[in-house]
Kinemage of the C-alpha trace (Angstrom):
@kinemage 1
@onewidth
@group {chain A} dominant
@subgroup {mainchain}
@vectorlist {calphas} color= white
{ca unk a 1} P 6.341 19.047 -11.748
{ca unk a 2} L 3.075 17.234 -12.822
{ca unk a 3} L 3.060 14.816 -10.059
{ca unk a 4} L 2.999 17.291 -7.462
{ca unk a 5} L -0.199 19.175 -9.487
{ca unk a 6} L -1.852 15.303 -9.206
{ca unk a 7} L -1.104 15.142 -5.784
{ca unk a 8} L -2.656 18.399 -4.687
{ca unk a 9} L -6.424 17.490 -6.453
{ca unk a 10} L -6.209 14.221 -3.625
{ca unk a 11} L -7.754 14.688 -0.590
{ca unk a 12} L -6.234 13.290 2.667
{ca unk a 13} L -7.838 10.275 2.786
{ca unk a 14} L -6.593 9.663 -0.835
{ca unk a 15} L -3.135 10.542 -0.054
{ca unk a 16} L -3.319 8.343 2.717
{ca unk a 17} L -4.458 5.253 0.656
{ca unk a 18} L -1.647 6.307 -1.888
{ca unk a 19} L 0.786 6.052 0.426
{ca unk a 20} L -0.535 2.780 1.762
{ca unk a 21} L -0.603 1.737 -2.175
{ca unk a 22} L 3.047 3.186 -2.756
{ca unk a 23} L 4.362 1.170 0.741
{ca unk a 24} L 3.127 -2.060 -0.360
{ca unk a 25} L 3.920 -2.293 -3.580
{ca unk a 26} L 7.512 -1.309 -2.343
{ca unk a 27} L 7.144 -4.475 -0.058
{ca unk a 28} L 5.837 -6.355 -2.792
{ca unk a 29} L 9.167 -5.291 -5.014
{ca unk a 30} L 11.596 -5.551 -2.161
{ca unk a 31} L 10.030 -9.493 -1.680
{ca unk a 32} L 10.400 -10.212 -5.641
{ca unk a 33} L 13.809 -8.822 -5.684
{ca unk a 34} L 14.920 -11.458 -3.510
{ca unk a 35} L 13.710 -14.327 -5.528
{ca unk a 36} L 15.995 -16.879 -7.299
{ca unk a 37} L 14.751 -16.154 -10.593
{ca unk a 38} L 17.194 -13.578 -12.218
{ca unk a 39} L 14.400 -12.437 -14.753
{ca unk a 40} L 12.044 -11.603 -11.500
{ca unk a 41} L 14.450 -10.637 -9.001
{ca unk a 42} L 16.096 -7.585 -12.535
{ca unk a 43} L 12.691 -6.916 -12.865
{ca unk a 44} L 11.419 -6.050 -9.580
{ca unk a 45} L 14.690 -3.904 -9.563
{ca unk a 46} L 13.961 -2.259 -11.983
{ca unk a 47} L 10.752 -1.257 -11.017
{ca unk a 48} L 11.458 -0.659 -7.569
{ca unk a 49} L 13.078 2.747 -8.648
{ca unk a 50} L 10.085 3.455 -9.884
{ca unk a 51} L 7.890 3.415 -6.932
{ca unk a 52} L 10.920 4.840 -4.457
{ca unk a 53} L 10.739 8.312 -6.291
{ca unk a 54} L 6.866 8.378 -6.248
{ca unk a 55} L 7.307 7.515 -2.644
{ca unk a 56} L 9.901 10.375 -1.893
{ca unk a 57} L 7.685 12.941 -4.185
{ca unk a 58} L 4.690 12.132 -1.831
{ca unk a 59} L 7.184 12.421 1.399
{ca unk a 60} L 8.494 15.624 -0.355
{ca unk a 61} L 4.801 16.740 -0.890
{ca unk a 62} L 3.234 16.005 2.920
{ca unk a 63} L 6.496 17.251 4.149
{ca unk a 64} L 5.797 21.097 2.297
{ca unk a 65} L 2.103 20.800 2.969
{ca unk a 66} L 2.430 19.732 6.634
């Protein structure tokens, strides 16, 4: 699993900001998916899947390292 090679170079103050990155784009997504333009709202969908398996692969991550 690449990601998981990536994630162990970060320190934990990069983690940290990664997360913070990961969380509001997921707010960001969550906000668009809501929006009355179809295009937008598929979109933000779409890329919302995205960013919820980085998030649980980070989760997944602390969780083994902690």
């Amino acid at each position: 699993m690449n990601q998981v090679h990536e994630l162990e170079k970060m320190t934990d103050e990069e983690l940290l900001e990664y997360g913070k990155l990961i969380d509001s784009t997921i707010s960001s997504l969550l906000i668009e998916s809501r929006s009355s333009s179809p295009t937008k709202s598929n979109q933000a969908r779409m890329r919302f899947d995205f960013w919820d398996r980085k998030q649980s692969e980070l989760n997944d991550f602390l969780y083994k390292k902690g």
